[in-house]
C-alpha positions as CSV (number, residue, x, y, z in Angstrom):
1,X,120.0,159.0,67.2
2,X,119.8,159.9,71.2
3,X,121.9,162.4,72.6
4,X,122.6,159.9,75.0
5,X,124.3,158.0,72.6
6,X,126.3,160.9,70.5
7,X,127.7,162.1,74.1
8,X,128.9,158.4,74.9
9,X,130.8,158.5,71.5
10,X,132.3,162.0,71.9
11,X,133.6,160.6,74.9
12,X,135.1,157.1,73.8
13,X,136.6,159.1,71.2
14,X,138.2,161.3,72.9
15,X,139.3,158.0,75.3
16,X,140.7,156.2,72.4
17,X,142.5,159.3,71.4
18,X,144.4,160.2,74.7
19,X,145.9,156.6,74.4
20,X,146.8,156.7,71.3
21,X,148.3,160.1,72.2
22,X,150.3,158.5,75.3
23,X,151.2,155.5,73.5
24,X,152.9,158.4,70.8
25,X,154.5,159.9,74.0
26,X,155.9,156.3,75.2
27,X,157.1,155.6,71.6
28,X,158.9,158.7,71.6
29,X,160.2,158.8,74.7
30,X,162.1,155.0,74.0
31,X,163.5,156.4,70.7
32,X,165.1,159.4,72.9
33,X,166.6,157.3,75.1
34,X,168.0,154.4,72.6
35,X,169.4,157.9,70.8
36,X,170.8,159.4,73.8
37,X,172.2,156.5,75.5
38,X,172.3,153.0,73.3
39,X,174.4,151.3,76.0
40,X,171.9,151.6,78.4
41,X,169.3,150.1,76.0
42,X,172.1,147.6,74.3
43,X,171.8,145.6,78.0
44,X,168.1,144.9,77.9
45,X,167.9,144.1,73.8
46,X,170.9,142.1,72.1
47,X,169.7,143.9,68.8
48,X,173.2,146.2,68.0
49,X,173.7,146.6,64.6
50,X,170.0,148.4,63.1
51,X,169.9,150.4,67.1
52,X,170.7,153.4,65.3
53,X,168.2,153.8,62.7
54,X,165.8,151.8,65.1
55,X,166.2,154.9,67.5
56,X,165.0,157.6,64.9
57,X,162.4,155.6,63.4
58,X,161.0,154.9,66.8
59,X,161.1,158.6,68.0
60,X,159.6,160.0,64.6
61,X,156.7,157.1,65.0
62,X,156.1,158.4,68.4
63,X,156.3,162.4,67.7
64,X,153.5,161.1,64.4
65,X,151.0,158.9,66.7
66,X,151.2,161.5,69.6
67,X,150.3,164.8,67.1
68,X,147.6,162.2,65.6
69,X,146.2,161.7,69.2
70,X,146.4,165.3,70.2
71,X,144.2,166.0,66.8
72,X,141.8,163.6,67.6
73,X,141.0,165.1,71.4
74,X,140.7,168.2,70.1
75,X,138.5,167.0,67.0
76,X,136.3,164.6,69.7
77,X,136.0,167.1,71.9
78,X,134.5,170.2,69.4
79,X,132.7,167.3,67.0
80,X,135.0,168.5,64.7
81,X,134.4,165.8,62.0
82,X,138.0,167.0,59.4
83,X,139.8,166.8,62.9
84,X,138.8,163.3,63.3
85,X,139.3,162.2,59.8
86,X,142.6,163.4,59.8
């Protein structure tokens, strides 16, 4: 295989991984603010009843895909192949 080509994947790996990363950090910010304020958030989405549980699940989601995404960078960037199948 041509270095060209290993370097090119290192780097859409480590692409891929830094949005899954922020997409973690977005998830989790949400849940923190449905948990901190869930008037704010009952204005925009009529869902009341399950906002609660919706909250936590949300921000533990979130706190999971962002340490999966932080893994992954560090695994793409030192070829680290346990990283990336973790």
């Amino acid at each position: 295989v041509p270095m060209g080509v290993l370097s090119c994947m290192k780097y859409l790996m480590f692409i891929f991984n830094v949005l899954v990363f922020a997409g973690g950090l977005c998830l989790a910010g949400v849940g923190v603010w449905v948990a901190v304020d869930p008037a704010g958030f009952q204005d925009i989405v009529a869902a009341k009843p399950v906002l609660s549980a919706a909250a936590y699940l949300l921000l533990a989601v979130g706190v999971a895909l962002s340490l999966l995404g932080f893994l992954g960078c560090c695994g793409a960037l030192r070829r680290s192949r346990p990283l990336l199948l973790l």
